[in-house]
C-alpha positions in Angstrom: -28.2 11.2 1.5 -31.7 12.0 3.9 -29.8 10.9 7.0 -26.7 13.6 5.9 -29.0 16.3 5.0 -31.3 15.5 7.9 -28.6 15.9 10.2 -26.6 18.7 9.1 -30.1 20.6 8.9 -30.7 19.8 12.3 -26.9 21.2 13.5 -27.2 24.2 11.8 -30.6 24.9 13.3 -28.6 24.3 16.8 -26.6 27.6 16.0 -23.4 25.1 15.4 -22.5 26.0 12.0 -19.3 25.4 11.4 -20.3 21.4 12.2 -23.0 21.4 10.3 -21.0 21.0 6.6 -19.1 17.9 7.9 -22.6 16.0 8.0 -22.7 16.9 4.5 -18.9 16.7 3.3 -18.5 12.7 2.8 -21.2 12.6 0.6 -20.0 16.0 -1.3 -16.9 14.1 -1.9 -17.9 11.4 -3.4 -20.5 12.6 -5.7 -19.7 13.5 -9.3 -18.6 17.5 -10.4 -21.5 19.4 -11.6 -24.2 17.2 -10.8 -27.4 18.2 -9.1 -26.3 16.6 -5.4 -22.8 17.7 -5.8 -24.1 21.4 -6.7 -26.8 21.1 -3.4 -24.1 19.9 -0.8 -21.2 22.1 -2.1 -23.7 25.2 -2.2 -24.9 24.1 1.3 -21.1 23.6 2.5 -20.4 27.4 1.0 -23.5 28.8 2.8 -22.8 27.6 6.2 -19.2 29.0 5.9 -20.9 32.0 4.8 -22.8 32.3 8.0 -19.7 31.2 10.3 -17.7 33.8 8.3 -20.6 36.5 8.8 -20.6 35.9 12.3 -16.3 36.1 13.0 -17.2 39.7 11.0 -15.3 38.2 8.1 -17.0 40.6 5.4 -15.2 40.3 2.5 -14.5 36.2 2.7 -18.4 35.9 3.7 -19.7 38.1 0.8 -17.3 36.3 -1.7 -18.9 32.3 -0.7 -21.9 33.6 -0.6 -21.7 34.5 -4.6 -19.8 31.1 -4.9 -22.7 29.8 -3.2 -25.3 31.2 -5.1 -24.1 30.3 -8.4 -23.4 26.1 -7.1 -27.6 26.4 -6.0 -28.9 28.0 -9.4 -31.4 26.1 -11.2 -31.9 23.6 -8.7 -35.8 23.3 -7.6 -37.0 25.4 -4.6 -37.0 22.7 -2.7 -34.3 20.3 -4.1 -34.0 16.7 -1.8 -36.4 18.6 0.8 -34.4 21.2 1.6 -35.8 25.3 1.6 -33.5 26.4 -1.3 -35.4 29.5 -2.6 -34.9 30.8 0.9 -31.3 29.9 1.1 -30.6 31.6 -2.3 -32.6 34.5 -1.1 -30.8 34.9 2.1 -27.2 34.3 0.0 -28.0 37.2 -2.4 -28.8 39.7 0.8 -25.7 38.6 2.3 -23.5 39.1 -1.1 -24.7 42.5 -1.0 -24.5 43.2 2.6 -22.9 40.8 5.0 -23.5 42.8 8.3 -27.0 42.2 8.4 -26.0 39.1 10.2 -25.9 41.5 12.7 -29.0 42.9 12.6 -31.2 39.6 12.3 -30.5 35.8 12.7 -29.7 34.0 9.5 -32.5 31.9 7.8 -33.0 28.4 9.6 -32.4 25.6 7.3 -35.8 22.9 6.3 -36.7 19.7 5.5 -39.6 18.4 4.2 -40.9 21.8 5.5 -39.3 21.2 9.0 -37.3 23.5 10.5 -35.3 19.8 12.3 -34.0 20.3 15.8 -31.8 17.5 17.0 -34.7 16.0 19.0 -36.2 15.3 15.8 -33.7 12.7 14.8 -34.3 9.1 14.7 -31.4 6.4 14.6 -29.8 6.7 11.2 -29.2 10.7 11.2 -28.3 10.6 14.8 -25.2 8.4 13.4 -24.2 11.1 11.1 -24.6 13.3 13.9 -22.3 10.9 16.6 -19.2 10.5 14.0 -19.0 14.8 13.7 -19.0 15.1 17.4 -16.3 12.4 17.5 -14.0 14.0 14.4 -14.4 17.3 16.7 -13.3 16.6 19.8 -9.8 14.7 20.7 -11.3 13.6 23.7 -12.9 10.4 21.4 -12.1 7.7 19.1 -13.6 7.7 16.1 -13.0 4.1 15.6 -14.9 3.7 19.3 -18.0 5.3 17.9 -18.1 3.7 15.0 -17.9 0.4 16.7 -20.5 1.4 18.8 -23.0 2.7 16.1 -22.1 -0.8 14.3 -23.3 -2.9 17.6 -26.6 -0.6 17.4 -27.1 -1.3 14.0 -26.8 -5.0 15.2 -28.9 -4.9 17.7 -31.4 -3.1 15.7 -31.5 -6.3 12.6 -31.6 -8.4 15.8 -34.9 -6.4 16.7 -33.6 -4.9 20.1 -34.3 -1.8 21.0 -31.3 -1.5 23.7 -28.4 0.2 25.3 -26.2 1.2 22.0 -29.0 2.5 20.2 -29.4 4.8 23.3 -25.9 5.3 24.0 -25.4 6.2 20.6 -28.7 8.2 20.4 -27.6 10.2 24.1 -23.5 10.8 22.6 -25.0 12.5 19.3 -27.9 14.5 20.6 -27.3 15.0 24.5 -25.3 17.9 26.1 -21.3 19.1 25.7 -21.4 18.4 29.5 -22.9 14.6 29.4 -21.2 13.6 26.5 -18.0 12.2 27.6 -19.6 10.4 30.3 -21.6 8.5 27.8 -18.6 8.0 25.9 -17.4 6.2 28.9 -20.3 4.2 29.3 -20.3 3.2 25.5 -16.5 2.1 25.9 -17.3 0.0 29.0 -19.7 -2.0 27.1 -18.0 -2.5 24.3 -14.9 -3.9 26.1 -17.1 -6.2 27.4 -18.5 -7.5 24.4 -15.0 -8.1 23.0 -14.0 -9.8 25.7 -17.2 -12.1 25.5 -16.0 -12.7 22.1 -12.3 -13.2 22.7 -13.4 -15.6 25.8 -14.9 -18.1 22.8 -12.4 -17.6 19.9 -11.1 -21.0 19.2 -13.0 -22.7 21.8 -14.5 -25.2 19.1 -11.1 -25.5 16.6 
């Protein structure tokens, strides 16, 4: 639950709201109706469509979520699991009542723990969360790749390396639109080679 809150804080904060709720969806989904994590991450979901909706000039949509929204975070604490909720529910209620001051002033930036998280402020584990919604948003990459590829990180992490999946994961999640697919590449490369390593000694020993 940090990692997905962590990292959909941190993609909001980027301006990249409509990415920002899948961090959070999975875990949304399979928490229970009406309880106190299902109400944060559905009232989070709402509030970043509210913004994306705000921001396409989508008035009436935007000022209807952002009542939805408002009601799913009521009665949670102000700063429920970290995260700046009086100030989310303040900003919802402004926008319910007037949607085009997304025009006149940015929306409020999204905390945790007080921290206003950029995507430089992501260590391994929310960086993860972060790789699998750039690969669900872009045809250009296998899911399955990445995941194979945060699963030999994680690998070489118990193993106690500090080595080139954990920083080709790290640089495909937090790096640039532009150098993205090159360390895609890169990550592929490397893990064709460490199946083959592994086909090489399949039934050597049977």
């Amino acid at each position: 639950m940090e990692d997905a809150l962590r990292a959909g804080v941190a993609i909001y904060n980027t301006g990249e709201y409509h990415d920002a709720h899948d961090a959070w969806e999975k875990r949304w989904l399979d928490a229970d109706d009406g309880e106190d994590d299902e109400r944060l991450l559905h009232g989070l979901i709402q509030y970043t469509a509210v913004v994306y909706h705000t921001r396409r000039r989508n008035w009436s949509g935007a000022r209807r979520l952002a009542e939805s929204a408002g009601e799913y975070l009521a009665g949670l604490p102000a700063d429920y699991r970290g995260v700046n909720l009086d100030a989310v529910r303040t900003e919802l209620a402004r926008l319910a009542a007037d949607p085009e001051r997304i025009e006149r002033r940015r929306p409020v930036r999204l905390t945790y723990d007080g921290d206003a998280l950029s995507l430089d402020d992501l260590d391994f584990e929310p960086a993860t969360v972060v790789a699998r919604v750039r690969a669900e948003h872009d045809d250009g990459f296998d899911e399955g790749r990445v995941d194979a590829g945060i699963d030999a990180a994680r690998e070489e992490r118990d193993e106690g390396y500090q080595t080139r999946y954990i920083a080709l994961v790290m640089d495909f999640a937090l790096g640039s639109d532009a150098q993205r697919p090159v360390v895609y590449r890169r990550l592929c490369d490397h893990l064709e080679r460490r199946e083959q390593k592994r086909r090489d000694v399949e039934g050597l020993f049977e």
